[in-house]
C-alpha positions as CSV (number, residue, x, y, z in Angstrom):
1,X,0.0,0.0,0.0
2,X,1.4,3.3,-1.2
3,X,1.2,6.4,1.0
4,X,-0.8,9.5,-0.2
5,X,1.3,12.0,-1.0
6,X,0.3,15.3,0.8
7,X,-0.9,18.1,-1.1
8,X,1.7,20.7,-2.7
9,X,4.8,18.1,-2.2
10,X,4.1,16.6,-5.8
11,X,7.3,15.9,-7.5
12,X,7.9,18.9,-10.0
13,X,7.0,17.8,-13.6
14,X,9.8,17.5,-16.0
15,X,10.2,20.8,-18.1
16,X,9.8,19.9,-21.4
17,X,12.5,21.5,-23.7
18,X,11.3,24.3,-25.9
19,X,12.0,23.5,-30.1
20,X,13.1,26.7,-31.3
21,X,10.7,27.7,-34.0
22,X,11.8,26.8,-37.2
23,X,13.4,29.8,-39.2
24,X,14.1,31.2,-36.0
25,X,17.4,33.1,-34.9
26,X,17.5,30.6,-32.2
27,X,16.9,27.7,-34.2
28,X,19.7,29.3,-36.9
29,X,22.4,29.9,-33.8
30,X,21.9,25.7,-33.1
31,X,23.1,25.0,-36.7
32,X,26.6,24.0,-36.0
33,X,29.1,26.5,-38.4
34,X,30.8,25.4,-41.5
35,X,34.1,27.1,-40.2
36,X,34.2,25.6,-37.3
37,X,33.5,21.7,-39.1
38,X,36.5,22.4,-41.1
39,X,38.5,23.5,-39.0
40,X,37.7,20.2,-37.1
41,X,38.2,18.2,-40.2
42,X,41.7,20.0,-40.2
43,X,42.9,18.8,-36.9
44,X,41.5,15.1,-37.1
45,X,43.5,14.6,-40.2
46,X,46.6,16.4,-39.1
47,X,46.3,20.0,-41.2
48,X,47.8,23.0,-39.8
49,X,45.2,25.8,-39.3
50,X,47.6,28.7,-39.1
51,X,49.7,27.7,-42.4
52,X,52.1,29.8,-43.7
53,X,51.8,31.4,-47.6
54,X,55.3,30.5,-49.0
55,X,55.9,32.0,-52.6
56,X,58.5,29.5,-54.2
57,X,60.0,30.5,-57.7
58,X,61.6,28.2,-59.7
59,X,65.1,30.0,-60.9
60,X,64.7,27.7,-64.3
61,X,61.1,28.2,-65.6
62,X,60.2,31.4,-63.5
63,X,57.5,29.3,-62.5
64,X,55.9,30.8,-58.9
65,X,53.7,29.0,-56.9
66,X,52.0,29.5,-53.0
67,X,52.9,26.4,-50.9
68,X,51.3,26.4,-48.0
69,X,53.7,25.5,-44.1
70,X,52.9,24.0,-41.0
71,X,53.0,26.9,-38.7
72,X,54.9,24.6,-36.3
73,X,53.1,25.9,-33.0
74,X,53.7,23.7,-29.8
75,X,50.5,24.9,-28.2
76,X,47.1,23.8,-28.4
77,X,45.2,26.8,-28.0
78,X,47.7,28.2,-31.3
79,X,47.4,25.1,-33.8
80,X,46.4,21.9,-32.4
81,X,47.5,19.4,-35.2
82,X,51.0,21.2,-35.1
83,X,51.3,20.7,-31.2
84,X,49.8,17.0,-31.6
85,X,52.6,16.6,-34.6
86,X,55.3,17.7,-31.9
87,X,53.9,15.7,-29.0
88,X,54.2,12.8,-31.3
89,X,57.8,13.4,-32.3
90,X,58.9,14.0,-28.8
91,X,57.4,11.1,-27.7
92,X,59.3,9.1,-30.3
93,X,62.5,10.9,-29.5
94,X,62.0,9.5,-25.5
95,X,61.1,6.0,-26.6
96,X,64.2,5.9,-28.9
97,X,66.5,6.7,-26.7
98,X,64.7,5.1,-23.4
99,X,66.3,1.8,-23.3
100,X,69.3,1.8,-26.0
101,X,71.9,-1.5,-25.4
102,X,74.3,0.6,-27.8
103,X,76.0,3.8,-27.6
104,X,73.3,6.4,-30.1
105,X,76.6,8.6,-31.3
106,X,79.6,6.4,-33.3
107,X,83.4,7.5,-32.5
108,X,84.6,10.5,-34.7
109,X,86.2,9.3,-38.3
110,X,90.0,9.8,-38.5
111,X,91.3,12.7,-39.9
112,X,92.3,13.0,-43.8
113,X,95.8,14.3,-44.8
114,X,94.3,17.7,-46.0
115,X,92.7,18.5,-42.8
116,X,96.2,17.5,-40.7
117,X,98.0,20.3,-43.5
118,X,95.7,22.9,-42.9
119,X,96.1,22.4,-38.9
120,X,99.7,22.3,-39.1
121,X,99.1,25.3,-41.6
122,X,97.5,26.9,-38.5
123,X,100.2,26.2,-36.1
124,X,102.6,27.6,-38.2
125,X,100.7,30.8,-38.7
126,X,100.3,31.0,-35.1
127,X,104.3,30.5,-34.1
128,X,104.5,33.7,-36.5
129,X,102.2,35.9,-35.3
130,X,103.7,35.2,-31.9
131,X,107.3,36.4,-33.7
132,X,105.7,39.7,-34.7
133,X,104.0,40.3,-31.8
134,X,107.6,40.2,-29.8
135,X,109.0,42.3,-32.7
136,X,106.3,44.4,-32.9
137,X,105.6,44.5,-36.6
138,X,101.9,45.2,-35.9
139,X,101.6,45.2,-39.9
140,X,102.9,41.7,-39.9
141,X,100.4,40.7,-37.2
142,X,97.1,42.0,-39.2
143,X,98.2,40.4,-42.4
144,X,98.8,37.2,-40.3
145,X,95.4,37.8,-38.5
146,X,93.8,38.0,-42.1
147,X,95.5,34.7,-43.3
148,X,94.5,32.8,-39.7
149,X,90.9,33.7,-40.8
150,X,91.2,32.2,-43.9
151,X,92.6,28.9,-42.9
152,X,90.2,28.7,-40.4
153,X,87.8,28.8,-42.8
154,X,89.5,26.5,-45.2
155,X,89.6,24.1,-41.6
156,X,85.9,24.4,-41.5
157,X,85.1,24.3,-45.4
158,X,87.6,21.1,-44.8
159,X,85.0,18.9,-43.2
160,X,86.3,19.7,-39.7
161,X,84.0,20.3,-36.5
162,X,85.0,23.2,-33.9
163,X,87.2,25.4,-33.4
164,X,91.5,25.1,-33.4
165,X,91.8,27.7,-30.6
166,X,89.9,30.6,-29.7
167,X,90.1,33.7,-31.6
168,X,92.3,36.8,-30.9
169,X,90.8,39.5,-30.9
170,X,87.1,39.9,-29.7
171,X,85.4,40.7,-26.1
172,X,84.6,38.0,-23.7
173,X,80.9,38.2,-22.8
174,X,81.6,36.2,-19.6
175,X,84.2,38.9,-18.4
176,X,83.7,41.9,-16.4
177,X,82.8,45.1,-18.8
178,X,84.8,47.0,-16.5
179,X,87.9,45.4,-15.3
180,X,88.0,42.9,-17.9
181,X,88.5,39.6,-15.6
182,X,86.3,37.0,-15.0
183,X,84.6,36.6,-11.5
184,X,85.5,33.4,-9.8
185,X,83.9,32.0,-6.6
186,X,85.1,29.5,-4.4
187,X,84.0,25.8,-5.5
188,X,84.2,24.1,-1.6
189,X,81.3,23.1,-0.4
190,X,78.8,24.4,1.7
191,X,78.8,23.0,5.3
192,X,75.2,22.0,5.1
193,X,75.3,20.1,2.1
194,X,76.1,16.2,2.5
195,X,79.7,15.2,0.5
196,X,79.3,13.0,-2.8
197,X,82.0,10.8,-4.1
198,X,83.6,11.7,-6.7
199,X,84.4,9.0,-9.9
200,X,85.8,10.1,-13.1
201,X,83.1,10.2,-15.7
202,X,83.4,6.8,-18.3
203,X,82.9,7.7,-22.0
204,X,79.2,5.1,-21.7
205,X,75.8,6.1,-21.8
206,X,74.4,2.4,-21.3
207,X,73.0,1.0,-17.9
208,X,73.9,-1.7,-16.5
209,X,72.9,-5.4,-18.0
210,X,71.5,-7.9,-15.5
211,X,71.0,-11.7,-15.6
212,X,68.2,-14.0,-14.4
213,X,69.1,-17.3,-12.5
214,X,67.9,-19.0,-15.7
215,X,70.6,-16.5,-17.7
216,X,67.8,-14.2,-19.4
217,X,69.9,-10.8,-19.8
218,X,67.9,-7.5,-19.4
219,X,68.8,-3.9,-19.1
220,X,65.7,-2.2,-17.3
221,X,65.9,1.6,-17.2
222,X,64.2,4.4,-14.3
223,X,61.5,6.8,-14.1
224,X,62.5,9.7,-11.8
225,X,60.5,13.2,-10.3
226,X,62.5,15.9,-8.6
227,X,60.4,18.7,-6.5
228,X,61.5,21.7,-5.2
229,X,60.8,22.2,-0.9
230,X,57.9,23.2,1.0
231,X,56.8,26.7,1.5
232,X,53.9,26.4,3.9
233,X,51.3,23.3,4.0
234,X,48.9,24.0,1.2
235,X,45.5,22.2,0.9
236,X,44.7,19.4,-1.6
237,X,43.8,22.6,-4.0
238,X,47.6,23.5,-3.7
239,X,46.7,27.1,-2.6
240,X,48.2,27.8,1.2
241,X,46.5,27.0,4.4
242,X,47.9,30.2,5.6
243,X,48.3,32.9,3.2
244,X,50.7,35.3,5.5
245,X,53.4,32.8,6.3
246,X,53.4,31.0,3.2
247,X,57.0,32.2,1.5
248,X,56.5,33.3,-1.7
249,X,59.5,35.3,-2.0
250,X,61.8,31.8,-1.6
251,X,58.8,30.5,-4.3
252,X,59.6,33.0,-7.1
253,X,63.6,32.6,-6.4
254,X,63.6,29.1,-6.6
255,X,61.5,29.3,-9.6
256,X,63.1,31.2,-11.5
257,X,66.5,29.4,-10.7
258,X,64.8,25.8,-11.1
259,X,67.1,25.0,-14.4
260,X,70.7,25.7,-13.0
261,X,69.4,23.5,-10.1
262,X,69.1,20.2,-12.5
263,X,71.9,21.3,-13.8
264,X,73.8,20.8,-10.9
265,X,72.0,17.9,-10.3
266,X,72.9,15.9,-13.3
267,X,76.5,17.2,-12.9
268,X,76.6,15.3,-9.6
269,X,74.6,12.9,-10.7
270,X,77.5,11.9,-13.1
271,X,80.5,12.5,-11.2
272,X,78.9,10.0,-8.3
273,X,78.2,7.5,-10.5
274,X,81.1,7.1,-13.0
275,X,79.1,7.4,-16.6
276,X,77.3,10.0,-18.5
277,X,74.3,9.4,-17.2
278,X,71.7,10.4,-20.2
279,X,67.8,12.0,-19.5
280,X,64.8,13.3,-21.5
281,X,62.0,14.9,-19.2
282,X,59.8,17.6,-19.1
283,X,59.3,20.6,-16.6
284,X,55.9,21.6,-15.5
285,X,54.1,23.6,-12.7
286,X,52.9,21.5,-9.6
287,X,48.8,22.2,-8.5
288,X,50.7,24.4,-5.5
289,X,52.5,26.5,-8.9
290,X,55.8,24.8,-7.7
291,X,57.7,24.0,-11.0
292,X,58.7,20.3,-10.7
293,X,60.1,17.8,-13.2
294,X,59.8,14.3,-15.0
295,X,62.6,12.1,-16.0
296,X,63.0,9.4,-18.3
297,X,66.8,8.0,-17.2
298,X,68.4,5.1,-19.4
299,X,69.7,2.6,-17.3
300,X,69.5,2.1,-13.7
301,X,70.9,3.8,-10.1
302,X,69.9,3.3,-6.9
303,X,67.4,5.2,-5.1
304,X,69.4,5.6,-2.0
305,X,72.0,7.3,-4.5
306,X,69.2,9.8,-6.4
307,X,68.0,10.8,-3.1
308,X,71.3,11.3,-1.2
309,X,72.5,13.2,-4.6
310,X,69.2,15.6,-4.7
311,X,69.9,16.1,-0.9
312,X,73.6,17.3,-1.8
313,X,72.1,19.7,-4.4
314,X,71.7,23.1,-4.7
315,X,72.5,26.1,-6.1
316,X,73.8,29.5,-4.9
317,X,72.9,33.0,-6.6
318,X,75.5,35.3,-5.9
319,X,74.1,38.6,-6.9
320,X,73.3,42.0,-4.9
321,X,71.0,41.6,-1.7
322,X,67.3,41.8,-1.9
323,X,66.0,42.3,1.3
324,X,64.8,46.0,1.1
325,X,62.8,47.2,-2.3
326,X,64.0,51.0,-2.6
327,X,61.9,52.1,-5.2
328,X,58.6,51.1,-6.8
329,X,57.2,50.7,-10.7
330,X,55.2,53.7,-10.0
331,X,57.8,55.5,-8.6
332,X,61.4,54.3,-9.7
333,X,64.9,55.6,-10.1
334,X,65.3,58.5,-13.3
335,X,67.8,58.0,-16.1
336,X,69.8,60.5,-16.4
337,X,71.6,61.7,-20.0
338,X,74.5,63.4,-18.9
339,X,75.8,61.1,-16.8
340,X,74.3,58.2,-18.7
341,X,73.6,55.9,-15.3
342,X,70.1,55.8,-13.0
343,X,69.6,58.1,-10.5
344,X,67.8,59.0,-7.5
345,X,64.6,61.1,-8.1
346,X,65.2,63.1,-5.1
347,X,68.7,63.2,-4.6
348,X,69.7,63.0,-8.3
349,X,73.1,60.4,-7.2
350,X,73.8,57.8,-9.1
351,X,73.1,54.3,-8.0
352,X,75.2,51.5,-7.7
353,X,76.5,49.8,-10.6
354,X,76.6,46.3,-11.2
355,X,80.3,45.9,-10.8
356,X,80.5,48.0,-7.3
357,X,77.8,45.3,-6.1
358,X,79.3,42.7,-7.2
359,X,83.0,44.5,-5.9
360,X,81.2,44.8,-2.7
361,X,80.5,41.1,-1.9
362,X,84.2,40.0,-2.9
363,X,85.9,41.8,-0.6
364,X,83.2,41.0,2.0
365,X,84.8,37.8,3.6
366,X,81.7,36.8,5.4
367,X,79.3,37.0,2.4
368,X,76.6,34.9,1.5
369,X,74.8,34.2,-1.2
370,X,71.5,35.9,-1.9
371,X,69.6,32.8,-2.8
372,X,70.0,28.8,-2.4
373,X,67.8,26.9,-4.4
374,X,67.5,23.0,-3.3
375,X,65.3,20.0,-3.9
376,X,62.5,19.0,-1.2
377,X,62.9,15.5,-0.2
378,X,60.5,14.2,-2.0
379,X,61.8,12.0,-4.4
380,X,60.5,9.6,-6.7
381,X,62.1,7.1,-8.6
382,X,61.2,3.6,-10.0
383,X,62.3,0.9,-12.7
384,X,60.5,0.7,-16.0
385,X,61.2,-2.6,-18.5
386,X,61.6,-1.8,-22.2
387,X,58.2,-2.7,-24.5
388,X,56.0,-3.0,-21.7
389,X,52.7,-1.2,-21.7
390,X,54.0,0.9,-18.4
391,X,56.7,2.3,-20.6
392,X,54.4,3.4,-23.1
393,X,52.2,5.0,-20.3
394,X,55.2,6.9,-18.6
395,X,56.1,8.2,-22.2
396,X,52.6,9.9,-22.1
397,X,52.9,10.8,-18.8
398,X,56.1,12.7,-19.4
399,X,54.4,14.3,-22.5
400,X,50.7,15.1,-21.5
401,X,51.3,19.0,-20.9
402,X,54.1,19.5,-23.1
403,X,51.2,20.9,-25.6
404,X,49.5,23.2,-22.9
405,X,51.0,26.9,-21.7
406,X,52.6,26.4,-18.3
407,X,49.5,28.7,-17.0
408,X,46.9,26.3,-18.2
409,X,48.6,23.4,-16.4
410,X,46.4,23.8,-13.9
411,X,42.7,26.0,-14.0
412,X,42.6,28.5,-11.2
413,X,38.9,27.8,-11.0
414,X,38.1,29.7,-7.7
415,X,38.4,32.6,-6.2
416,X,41.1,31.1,-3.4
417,X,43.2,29.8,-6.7
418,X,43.2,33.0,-8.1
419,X,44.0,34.8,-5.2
420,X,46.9,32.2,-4.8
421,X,48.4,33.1,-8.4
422,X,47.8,36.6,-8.3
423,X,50.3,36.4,-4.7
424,X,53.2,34.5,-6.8
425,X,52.9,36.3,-10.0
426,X,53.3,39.6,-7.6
427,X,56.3,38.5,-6.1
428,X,57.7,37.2,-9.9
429,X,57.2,41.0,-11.1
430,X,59.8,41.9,-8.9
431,X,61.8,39.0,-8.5
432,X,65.4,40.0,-10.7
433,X,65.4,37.2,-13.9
434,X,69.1,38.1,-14.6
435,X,71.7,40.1,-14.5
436,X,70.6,42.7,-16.7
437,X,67.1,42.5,-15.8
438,X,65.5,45.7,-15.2
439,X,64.2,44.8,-11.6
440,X,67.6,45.8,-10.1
441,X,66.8,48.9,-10.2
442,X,63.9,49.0,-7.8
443,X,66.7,47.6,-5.1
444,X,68.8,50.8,-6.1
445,X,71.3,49.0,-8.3
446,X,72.0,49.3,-11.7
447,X,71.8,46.0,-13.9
448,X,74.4,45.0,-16.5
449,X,74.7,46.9,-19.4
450,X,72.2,49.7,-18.0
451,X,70.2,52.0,-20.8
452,X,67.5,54.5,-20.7
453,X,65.0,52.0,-22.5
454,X,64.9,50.2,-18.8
455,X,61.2,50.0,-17.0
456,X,61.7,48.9,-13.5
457,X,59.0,46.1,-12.7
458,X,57.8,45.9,-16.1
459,X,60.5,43.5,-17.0
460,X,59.5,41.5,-20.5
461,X,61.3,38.4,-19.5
462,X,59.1,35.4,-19.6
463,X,59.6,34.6,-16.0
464,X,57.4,37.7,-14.9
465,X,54.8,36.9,-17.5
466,X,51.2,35.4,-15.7
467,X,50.8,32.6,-17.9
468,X,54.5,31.4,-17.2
469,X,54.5,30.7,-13.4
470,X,58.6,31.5,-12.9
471,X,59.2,28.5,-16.0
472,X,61.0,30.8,-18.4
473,X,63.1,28.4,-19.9
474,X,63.3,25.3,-22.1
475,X,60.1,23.2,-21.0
476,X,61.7,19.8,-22.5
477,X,65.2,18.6,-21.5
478,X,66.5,16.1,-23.5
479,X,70.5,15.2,-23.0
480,X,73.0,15.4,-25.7
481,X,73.7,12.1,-26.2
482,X,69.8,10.6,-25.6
483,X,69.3,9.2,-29.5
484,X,72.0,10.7,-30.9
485,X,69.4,13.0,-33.1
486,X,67.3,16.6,-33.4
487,X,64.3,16.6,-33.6
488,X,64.9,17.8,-37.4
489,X,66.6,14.8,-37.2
490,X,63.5,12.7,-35.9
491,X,61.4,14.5,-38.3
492,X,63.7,13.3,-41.4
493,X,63.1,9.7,-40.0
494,X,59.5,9.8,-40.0
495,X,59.4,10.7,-43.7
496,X,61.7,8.5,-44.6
497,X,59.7,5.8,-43.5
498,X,56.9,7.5,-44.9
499,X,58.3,7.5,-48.4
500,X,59.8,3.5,-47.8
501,X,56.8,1.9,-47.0
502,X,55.1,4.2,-49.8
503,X,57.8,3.4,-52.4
504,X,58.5,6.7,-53.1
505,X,61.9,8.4,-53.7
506,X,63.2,12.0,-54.0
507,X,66.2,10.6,-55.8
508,X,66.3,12.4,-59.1
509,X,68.6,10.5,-60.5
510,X,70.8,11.9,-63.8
511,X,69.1,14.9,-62.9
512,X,71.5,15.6,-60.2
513,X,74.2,16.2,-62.1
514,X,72.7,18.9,-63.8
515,X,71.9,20.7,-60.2
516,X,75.4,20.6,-59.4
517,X,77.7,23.7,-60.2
518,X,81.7,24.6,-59.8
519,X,82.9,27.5,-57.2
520,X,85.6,29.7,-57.8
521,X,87.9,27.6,-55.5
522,X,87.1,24.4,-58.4
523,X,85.2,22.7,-55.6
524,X,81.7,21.4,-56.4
525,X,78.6,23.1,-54.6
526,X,74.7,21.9,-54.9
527,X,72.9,24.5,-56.9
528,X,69.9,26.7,-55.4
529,X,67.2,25.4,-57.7
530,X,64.0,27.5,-55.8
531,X,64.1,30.7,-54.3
532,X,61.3,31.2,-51.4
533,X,59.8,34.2,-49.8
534,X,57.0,34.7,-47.3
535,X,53.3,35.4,-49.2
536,X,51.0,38.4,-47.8
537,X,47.7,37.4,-46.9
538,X,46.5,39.9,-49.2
539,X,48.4,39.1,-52.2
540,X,46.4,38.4,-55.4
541,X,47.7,34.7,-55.7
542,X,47.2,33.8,-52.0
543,X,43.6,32.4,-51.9
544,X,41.3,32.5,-48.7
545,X,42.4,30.2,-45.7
546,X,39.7,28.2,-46.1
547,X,39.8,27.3,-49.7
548,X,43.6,26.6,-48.8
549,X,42.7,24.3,-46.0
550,X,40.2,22.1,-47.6
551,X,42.7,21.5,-50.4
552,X,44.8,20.4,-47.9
553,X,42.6,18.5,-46.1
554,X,42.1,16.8,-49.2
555,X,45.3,16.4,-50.0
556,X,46.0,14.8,-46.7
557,X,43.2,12.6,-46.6
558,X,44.6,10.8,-50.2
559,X,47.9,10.6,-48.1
560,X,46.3,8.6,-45.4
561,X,44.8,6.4,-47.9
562,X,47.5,5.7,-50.0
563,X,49.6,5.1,-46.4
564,X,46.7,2.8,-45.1
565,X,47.1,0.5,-48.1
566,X,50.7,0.3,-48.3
567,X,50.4,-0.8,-44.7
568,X,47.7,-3.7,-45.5
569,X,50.1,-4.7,-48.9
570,X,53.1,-4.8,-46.0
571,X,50.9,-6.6,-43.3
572,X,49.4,-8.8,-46.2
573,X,52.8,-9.7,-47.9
574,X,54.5,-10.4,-44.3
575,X,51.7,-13.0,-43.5
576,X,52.3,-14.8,-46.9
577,X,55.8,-15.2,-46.1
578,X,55.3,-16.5,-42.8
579,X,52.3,-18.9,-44.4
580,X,55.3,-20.0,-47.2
581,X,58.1,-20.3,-44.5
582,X,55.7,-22.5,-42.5
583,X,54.5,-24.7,-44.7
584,X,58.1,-25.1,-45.9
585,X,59.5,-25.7,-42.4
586,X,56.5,-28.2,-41.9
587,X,57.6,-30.5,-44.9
588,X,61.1,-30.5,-43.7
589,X,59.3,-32.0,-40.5
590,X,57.7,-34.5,-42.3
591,X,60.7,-35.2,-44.6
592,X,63.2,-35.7,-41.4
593,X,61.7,-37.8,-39.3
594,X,63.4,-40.6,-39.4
595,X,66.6,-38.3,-38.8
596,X,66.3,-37.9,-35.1
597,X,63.4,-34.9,-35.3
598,X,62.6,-33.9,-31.6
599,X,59.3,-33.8,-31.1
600,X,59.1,-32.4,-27.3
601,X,61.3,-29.8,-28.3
602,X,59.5,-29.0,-32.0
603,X,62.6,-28.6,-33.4
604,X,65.2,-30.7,-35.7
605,X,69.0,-31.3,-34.6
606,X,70.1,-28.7,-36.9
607,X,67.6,-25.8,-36.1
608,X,68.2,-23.4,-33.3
609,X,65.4,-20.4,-31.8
């Protein structure tokens, strides 16, 4: 027996949805638009929507034509297909390089008999300058500059990589403008920091093999996260519990200075283990706006020895104190003309320059650093095993945000978020980026290389942009010697494949020869055969972007087909060979045996796996 329901709690009747009226302006605004249909065509088959009109004139026929480029964007909210293109490539950078059993770069080639004449060449022009110069024919020494040049040149021309010695005349950027000497700081070791052993670096980039009991060899390589140190407790949000006593100051520095720190880190990394160690990661914001970072590591170390090593890292920032801020953006220092330095507003003296501060805290003894960045102890490290679905889920993992701004990591999506950002991005306004940084001069010292064209906490470095968080830098790390390759490099790879499996070439053949011309030095140079210029979107022979993006979209779409097919001919002809192989391998079964054919084993006396 059901209960009556009493009078006015009747469950509310579903409103029925109101059909727009056909012919309507509402019923018009629910058609979906063209534009925006293309322009999802365009990024499910892989077509740039920001391409770039190239004019390309062919120097034989005069023939000119508008070639549409990808705009190469690594941002989604820019060109989608172009970020998803670079995603991709990364991601096949990590994975070829993740677990290598072979070194990715081979040795250097010997050297040729010209290339050993022209260095001896060099030597001899260099014991003869050195003759001059003590003789002071400063004639002799410019004619001798002028022929060093030139063999250089010839050195370079010669097939030879780097440089002999460096040049000798020409200003060392790393030197002080003033006195001319390079700064040097002491390299011992801060008292707080744990010691590391120190190896000499091996010339290997390969982990370390390991055997089963049942002599199965594998070479397993690591996963690794490195985060910065606490500021405050935060809630599961990441914004503070405690606003006031959260540091954001330490924050910005430590943000900003985030890339020497794994610097040092992999520096220490390799001296305490013995071998180049090699890494491709990514750097991204934590949901706190802490930058932190993601390592794929070939090979293996212990976790005991990555956590004692990120313990023993850090990095100091010697520059001028920041503990009081002089001056503000709305009221900073004057430049003044005659004197061509900042100055006080009031008092009209100049401030300090960057080599008086810096002056200052070498002949302080007892000076500290301004800053010390280090790691927070948490840690995290684990094994991966090559071709295992975990691998290809830490790939991704490493990759996911690489196509996102470092701002849209994470959505400030309430008002205690947004207050949170608004904190750190004030502190990064301020926060000096480097040394020539216009920020100096609200703590009443005058950056490196000073000018008039200087706005004091409007800085245009990208660590003081919003949408950056402090992560300025390189957002993907990859190590010299990961795959041996660029990514231009990657990218050749993919279309070489591309045109294998199609059975394509760009080999022209006898046609080459005729591309090929004769310098004035008798040596044989590849001739320019198109000359290329950027298009104006308002140029008569550029056509509207969308009539240039469904031709593309066309054009890729035949692409896709012509590549699906050449895949089922490959998949098809590779499962007739196996059919033929097995049929043959199962009438040499039959045929042998009465020759001792093991039948446990499914295998003949001759035939090994």
């Amino acid at each position: 027996m059901t209960a009556p329901t009493l009078p006015g709690l009747e469950p509310a009747a579903p409103t029925p949805v109101a059909v727009p009226r056909p012919g309507s302006r509402a019923a018009r605004m629910a058609l979906p638009r063209s534009v925006d249909v293309l322009k999802e065509i365009a990024a499910e088959y892989g077509v740039c929507v920001r391409p770039l009109a190239m004019r390309r004139t062919d120097l034989d026929t005069g023939l000119t034509e508008v070639i549409d480029l990808p705009c190469g964007a690594t941002r989604e909210d820019k060109c989608a297909p172009c970020a998803k293109k670079n995603r991709r490539l990364r991601q096949a950078q990590i994975r070829e390089g993740w677990h290598r059993d072979d070194e990715p770069l081979p040795p250097p080639e010997p050297a040729t008999e010209e290339q050993k004449a022209l260095i001896l060449f060099r030597a001899h022009l260099e014991f003869s300058r050195d003759e001059a110069i003590r003789a002071a024919e400063w004639g002799q020494v410019e004619e001798l500059d002028e022929g060093i040049r030139e063999v250089e040149e010839a050195i370079t021309a010669e097939g030879l990589r780097g440089r002999v010695g460096p040049p000798h005349a020409g200003v060392d950027e790393d030197a002080d403008d003033d006195t001319g000497r390079r700064r040097k700081r002491s390299t011992k070791r801060r008292q707080d920091a744990p010691e590391l052993p120190r190896r000499k670096v091996e010339r290997r980039t390969v982990g370390r093999t390991y055997t089963a009991a049942d002599g199965t060899t594998y070479r397993p390589s690591m996963w690794l996260t490195l985060t910065l140190d606490s500021y405050g407790p935060v809630r599961p949000d990441g914004t503070p519990v405690n606003p006031d006593r959260y540091d954001y100051r330490r924050a910005a520095w430590d943000a900003v200075h985030f890339p020497r720190l794994l610097d040092r880190f992999w520096q220490n990394l390799r001296r305490c283990e013995g071998w180049n160690v090699q890494y491709a990661g990514c750097v991204e914001p934590q949901r706190r706006l802490a930058p932190h970072a993601h390592f794929a590591i070939r090979g293996t170390i212990p976790r005991d020895t990555l956590r004692t090593v990120a313990a023993a890292t850090y990095h100091q920032v010697w520059w001028p104190a920041v503990d009081v801020q002089q001056y503000t953006a709305d009221r900073p220092p004057v430049w003044d003309e005659d004197a061509a330095a900042w100055v006080d507003p009031d008092t009209h003296q100049p401030l300090t320059t960057w080599t008086e501060a810096l002056d200052a805290i070498d002949d302080n003894p007892h000076a500290e650093p301004v800053h010390v960045v280090r790691f927070g102890t948490q840690v995290d490290a684990r094994g991966v095993m090559p071709g295992t679905t975990d691998a290809e889920r830490t790939i991704r993992y490493v990759t996911k945000y690489i196509t996102k701004h470092t701002g849209d990591v994470h959505k400030a999506t309430t008002d205690r978020q947004r207050k949170h950002l608004d904190r750190l991005w004030r502190e990064l306004r301020v926060t000096p980026c480097t040394d020539r940084c216009a920020n100096w001069l609200l703590y009443g010292v005058q950056p490196k290389k000073a000018h008039a064209k200087l706005k004091p906490g409007r800085c245009k470095g990208k660590v003081h942009q919003r949408d950056t968080l402090g992560i300025g830098g390189r957002r993907i790390l990859i190590s010299r010697d990961w795959s041996g390759k660029t990514l231009s490099d990657h990218k050749h790879d993919v279309r070489a494949w591309v045109r294998a499996l199609l059975g394509t070439t760009t080999d022209s053949g006898a046609a080459d020869n005729t591309r090929q011309l004769v310098d004035d030095q008798g040596d044989t140079v590849e001739r320019v055969r198109h000359a290329w210029e950027l298009a104006r979107p308002d140029d008569p022979d550029v056509g509207p972007l969308s009539h240039r993006l469904m031709r593309s979209i066309s054009e890729r779409a035949r692409w896709r087909s012509e590549l699906l097919a050449a895949k089922d001919r490959a998949a098809q002809g590779s499962t007739d060979l196996s059919a033929t192989q097995h049929n043959a391998r199962h009438d040499g079964e039959e045929g042998d045996s009465g020759r001792g054919f093991d039948h446990r084993a499914g295998r003949g006396p001759d035939q090994h796996e």
